[in-house]
C-alpha positions in Angstrom: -203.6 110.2 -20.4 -204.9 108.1 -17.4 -208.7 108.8 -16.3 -210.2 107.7 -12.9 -213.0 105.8 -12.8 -214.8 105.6 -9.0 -217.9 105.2 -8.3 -219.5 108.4 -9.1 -217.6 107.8 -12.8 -218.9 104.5 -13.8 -222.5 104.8 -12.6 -222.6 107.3 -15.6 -220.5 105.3 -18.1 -221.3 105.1 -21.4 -221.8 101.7 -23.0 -218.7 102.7 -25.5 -216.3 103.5 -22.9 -217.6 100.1 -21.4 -217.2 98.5 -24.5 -213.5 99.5 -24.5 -212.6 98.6 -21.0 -214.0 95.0 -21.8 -212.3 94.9 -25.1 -208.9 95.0 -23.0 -209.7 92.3 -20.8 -211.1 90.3 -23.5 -208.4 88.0 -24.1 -209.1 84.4 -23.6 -212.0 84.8 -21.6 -214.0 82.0 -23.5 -211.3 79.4 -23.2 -210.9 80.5 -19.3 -214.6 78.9 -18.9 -213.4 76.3 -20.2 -215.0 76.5 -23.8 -214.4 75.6 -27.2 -213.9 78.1 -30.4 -215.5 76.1 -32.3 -218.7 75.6 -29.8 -222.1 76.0 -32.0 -223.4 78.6 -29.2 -219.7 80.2 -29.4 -221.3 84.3 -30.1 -224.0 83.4 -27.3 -221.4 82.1 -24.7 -219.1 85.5 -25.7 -222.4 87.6 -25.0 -223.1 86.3 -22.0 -219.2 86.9 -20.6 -219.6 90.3 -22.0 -222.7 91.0 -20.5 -221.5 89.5 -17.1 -218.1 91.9 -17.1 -220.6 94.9 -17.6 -222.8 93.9 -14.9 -219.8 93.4 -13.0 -218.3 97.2 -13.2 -221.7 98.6 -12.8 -222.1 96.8 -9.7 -218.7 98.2 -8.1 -220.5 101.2 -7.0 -222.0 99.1 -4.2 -218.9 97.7 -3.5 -217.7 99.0 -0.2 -213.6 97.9 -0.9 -213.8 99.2 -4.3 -211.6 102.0 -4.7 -211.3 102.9 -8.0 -210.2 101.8 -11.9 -207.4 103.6 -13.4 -207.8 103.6 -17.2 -204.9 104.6 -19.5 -206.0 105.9 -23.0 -203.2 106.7 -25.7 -203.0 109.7 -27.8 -206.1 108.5 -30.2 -207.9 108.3 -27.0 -208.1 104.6 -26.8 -208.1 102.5 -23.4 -205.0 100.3 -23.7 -204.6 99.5 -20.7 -206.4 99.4 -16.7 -206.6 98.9 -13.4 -208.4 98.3 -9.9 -207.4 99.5 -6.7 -209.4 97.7 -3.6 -209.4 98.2 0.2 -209.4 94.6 2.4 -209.4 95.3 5.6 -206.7 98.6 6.3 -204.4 97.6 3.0 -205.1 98.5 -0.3 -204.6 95.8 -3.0 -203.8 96.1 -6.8 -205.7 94.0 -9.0 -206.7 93.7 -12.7 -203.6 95.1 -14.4 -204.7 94.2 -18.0 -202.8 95.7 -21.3 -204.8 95.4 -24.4 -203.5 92.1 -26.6 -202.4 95.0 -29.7 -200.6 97.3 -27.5 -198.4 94.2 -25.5 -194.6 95.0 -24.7 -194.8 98.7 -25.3 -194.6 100.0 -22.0 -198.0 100.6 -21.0 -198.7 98.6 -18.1 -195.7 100.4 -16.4 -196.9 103.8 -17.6 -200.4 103.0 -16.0 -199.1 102.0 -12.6 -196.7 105.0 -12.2 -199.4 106.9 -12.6 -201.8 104.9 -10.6 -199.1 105.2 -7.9 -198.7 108.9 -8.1 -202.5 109.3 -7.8 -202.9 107.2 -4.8 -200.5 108.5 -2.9 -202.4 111.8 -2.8 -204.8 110.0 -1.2 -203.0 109.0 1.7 -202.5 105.5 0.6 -198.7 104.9 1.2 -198.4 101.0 0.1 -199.7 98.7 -2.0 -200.6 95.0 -1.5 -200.8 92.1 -5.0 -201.6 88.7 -5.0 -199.7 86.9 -8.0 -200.2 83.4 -9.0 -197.5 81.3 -8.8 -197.6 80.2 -12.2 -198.1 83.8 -14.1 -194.5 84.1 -14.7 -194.9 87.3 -16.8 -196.9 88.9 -13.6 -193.5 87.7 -11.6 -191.2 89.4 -13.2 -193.2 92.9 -13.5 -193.7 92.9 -10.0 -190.1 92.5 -9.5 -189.0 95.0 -11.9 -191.4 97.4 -10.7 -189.6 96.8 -6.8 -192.3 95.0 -5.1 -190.9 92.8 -2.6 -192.6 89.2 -1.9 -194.0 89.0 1.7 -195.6 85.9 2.1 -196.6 82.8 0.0 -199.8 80.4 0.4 -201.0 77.9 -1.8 -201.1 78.9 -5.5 -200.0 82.9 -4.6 -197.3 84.8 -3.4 -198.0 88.1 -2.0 -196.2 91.4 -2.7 -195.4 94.7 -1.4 -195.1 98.0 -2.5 -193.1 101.2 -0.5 -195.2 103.7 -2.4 -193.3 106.7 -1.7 -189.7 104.8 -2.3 -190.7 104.0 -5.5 -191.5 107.4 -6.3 -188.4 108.2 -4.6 -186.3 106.2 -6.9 -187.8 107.1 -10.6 -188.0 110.9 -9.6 -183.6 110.6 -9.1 -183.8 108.1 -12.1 -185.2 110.3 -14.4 -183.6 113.3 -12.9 -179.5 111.7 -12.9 -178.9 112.6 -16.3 -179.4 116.2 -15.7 -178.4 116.4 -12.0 -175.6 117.8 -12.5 -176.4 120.7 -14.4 -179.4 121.8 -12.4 -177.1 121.6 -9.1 -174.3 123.7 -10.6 -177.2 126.4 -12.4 -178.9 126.6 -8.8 -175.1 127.2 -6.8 -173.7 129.8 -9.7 -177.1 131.4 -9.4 -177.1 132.1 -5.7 -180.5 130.6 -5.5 -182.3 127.8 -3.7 -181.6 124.9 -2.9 -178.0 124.4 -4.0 -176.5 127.9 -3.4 -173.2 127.2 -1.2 -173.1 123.5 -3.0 -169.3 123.9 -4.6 -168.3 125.7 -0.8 -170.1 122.4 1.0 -168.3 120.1 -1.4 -164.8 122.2 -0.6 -165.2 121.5 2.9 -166.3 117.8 2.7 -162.9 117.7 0.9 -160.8 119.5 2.8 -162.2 117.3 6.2 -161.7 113.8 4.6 -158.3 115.4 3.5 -156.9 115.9 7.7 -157.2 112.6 7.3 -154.7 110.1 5.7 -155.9 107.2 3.4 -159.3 107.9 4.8 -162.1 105.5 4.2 -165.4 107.0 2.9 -169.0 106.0 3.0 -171.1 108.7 0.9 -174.8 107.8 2.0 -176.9 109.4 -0.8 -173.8 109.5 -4.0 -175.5 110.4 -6.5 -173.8 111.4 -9.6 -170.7 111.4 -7.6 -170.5 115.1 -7.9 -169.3 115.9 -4.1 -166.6 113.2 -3.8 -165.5 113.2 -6.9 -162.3 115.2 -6.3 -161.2 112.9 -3.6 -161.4 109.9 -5.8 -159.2 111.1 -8.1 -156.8 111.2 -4.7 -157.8 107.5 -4.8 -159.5 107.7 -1.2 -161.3 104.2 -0.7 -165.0 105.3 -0.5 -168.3 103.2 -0.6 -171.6 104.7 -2.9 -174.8 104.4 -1.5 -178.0 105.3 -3.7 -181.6 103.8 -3.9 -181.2 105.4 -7.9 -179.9 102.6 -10.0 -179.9 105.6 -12.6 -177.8 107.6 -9.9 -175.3 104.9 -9.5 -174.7 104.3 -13.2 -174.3 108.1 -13.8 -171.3 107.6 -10.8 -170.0 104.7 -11.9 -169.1 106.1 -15.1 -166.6 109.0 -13.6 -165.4 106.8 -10.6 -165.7 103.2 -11.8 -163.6 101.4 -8.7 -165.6 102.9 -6.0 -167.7 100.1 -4.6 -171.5 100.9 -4.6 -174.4 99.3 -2.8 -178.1 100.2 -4.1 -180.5 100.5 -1.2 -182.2 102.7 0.7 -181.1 104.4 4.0 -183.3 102.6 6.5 -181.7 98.3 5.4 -178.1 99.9 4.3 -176.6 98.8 7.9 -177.2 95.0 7.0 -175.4 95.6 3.5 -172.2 96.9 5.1 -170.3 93.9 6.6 -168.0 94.3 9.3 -166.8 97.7 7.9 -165.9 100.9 9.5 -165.5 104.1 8.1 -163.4 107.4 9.4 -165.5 110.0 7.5 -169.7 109.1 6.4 -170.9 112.1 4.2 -174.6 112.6 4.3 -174.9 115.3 0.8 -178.2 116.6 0.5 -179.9 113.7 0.8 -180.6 112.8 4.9 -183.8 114.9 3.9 -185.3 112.3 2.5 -185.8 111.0 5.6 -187.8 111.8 8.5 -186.5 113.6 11.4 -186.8 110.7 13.8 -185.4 108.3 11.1 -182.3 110.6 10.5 -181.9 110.6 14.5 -182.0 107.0 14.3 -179.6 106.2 11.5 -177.3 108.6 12.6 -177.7 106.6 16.2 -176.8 103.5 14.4 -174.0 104.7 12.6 -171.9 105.7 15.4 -170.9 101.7 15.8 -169.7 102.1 11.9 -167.5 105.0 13.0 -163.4 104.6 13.9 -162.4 106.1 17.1 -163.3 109.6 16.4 -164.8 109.5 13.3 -166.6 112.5 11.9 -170.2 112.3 10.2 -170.6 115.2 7.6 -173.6 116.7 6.7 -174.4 119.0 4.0 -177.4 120.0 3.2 -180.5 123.1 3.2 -180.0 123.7 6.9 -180.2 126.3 9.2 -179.6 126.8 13.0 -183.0 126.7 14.2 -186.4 125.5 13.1 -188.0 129.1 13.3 -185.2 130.1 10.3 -186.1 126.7 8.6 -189.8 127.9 8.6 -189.2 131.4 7.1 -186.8 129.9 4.4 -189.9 127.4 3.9 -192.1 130.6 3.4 -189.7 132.3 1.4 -189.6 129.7 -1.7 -193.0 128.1 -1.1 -193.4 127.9 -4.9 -190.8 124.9 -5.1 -190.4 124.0 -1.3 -191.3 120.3 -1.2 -193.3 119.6 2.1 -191.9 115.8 2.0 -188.5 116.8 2.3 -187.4 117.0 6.0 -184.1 119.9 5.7 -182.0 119.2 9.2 -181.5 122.0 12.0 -178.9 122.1 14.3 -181.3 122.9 17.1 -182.9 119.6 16.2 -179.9 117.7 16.2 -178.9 118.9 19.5 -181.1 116.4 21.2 -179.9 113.4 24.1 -179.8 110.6 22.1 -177.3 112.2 19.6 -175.3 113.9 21.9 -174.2 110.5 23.8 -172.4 109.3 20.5 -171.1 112.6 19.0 -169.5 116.5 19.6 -171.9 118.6 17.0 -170.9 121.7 15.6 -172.8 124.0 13.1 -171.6 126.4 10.5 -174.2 128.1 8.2 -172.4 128.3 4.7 -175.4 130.0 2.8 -178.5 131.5 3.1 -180.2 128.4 2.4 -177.5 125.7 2.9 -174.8 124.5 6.2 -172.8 122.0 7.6 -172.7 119.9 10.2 -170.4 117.6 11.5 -170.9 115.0 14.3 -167.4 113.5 15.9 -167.6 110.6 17.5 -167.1 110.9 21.3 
C-alpha cells in the first residue's frame, strides 16, 4: 500500500510513523558524518541525527519545492520503503528513494516508484528529473532499468530523465502481452468494443500486402504478432516495432526471424537505416499518439515508402469526429481519454494529402480502415 505524505499529512504525523520513516533511512548515517562505532558519545551522536531528520520532515511543510513523500508500507503495515518528489524551477525531481536495509533486493523500490509515477501523473506532472552520483553504481543501474535516459553530466552527477507517460505506456502492454491475445479475440467474437471487426481488419491487412509480391513489411505497434502473423508463415520479410519488451518477446516466440526494433514511435525513423518498405501497418496502436504526432509520423514515413507504397491503418475509427464523439459517449465506462482513435475527416488535411491518395472503409461499428498510397 503506498500512502502520500504532503504537507497537510506530516504536519499531523505521529512520532511512530516518524520513527518508521527514519528507521528506513537509517543506514549508515553515523559513519556518513564521519564517525566512529565505537565513539564514547556514539547513542548521543545517533540522537542528535535522529532528532535532526525529524526536524527535517517537519520543516517541509514550509518548503515551497516540496511536493510530497511517497511511503510504501507492506502487508503488516510497515514502511519499507520512500520517497520525495520536489519542484526546482518548472521540473519536478525525484529524490530520497530509500528501501529499508531488511527488505533489500525484493522489489520494493520499483514497486514504490510505479506507483509514485502513477500518482503524479494525475497531477499533471508528465516527467521526472534525478540527480545520481557518479559513483552510486546501484542508483545507475535502477535508473536504467527503470528507462530513465541520462541528459547531462557535471562534476560528481549525471542527470536523468523520465517520459512519465511512456513508461506507463510500456508496463501497462508488458503486463497486459501475456493475455493480449485472448482479450482481443473475446472482445472481436463478442461484437463489442474495441476489437469488434479485429479478425475482418487483419483479413484485409492480409489480403493488401498479398497484391503484392515478396512485399516488405514494417508493422509499427506488433505486438503479439497477432495481425501479421499469417503472412509470416508466407515468409513475407517484415520488421516489428514495439516500445513493450514483453510485446516483442510474446512475438518473437511465434515468428522468431522477423527482425524487431524496441522503441517508441516518435525516434523509430533513426532506427531504420536506409530501408524502404512497400506496405507499413499501423494495428491499433497510432492511438497512442496524438493527432498532430500521427500527422507527423505519417508525414515522415512517406520518404520510407517505395513508389506507391500503401500505409495501412486499422484501428477504432470512424468517418468523422462527431461519430468518434458519440462512440466516445456510448462506452464512457472503459473509453480511455488518452487514447487518440483516428477519423478520416481528420486525416483529410493538406499536409497528408501532398504525400498520399486516402480512402476510408468503416468495417464495424467501432472499428475501420484506412489506407494512404503514396502519390
Amino acid at each position: 500500500m503506498i500512502v502520500v505524505w504532503n504537507k497537510q499529512k506530516i504536519s499531523s504525523l505521529h512520532q511512530s510513523e516518524i520513527n518508521e520513516w527514519f528507521d528506513v533511512l537509517n543506514n549508515g548515517l553515523v559513519e556518513d558524518r564521519g564517525y566512529e562505532l565505537n565513539n564514547p558519545n556514539i547513542e548521543k551522536i545517533k540522537a542528535d541525527i535522529k532528532d535532526d531528520y525529524t526536524n527535517y520532515i517537519l520543516g517541509l511543510t514550509q518548503e515551497e519545492n516540496f511536493h510530497s513523500y511517497y511511503v510504501l508500507k507492506n502487508e503488516v503495515d510497515r514502511i519499507v520503503s520512500v520517497c520525495r518528489i520536489v519542484k526546482y524551477e518548472d521540473n519536478y525531481y525525484l529524490e530520497g528513494l530509500e528501501t529499508h536495509k531488511d527488505f533489500y533486493k525484493q522489489g520494493y523500490a520499483t514497486q514504490l516508484l510505479e506507483s509514485t509515477l502513477q500518482l503524479i501523473v494525475r497531477d499533471g506532472i508528465n516527467e521526472l528529473y534525478s540527480k545520481v552520483r557518479k559513483h552510486n553504481t546501484s542508483s545507475i543501474r535502477f535508473h536504467d532499468k527503470i528507462g530513465f535516459d541520462m541528459i547531462s553530466s557535471y562534476e560528481n552527477n549525471n542527470v536523468y530523465k523520465l517520459d512519465i507517460n511512456m513508461y506507463l505506456r510500456k508496463k501497462l502492454f508488458n503486463d497486459w502481452s501475456s493475455s493480449y491475445n485472448e482479450s482481443v479475440k473475446r472482445s472481436d467474437k463478442n461484437n463489442t468494443y474495441p476489437f469488434a471487426g479485429h479478425s475482418e481488419i487483419q483479413q484485409y491487412i492480409f489480403d493488401e500486402c498479398q497484391k503484392v509480391p515478396n512485399a516488405k513489411i514494417l508493422e509499427m505497434g506488433i505486438g503479439t504478432g497477432l495481425m501479421t502473423y499469417k503472412l509470416y508463415g508466407l515468409e513475407y520479410n517484415i520488421t516489428g516495432v514495439d516500445l513493450s519488451k514483453g510485446m516483442i518477446k510474446e512475438a518473437k516466440e511465434v515468428m522468431p526471424l522477423n527482425k524487431y526494433i524496441l522503441s517508441d514511435f516518435r525516434t523509430v525513423n533513426n532506427k531504420l537505416g536506409s530501408n524502404k518498405y512497400d506496405v507499413i501497418i499501423f494495428s491499433y496502436s497510432i492511438h497512442h499518439m496524438k493527432p498532430i504526432n500521427q500527422k507527423y509520423i505519417l508525414d515522415v514515413l512517406a520518404d520510407r515508402l517505395t513508389d506507391k507504397g500503401l500505409i495501412i491503418i486499422g484501428d477504432v475509427m470512424t468517418s468523422t469526429k462527431k461519430e468518434m464523439k458519440q462512440l466516445a459517449i456510448d462506452n464512457k465506462k472503459i473509453w480511455d481519454d488518452e487514447e487518440h482513435y483516428p477519423t478520416y475527416e481528420e486525416y483529410l488535411n493538406p499536409v497528408l494529402k501532398q504525400h498520399y491518395d486516402i480512402t476510408f472503409d468503416q468495417v464495424s461499428f467501432c472499428s475501420g480502415i484506412m489506407k494512404l498510397r503514396k502519390k
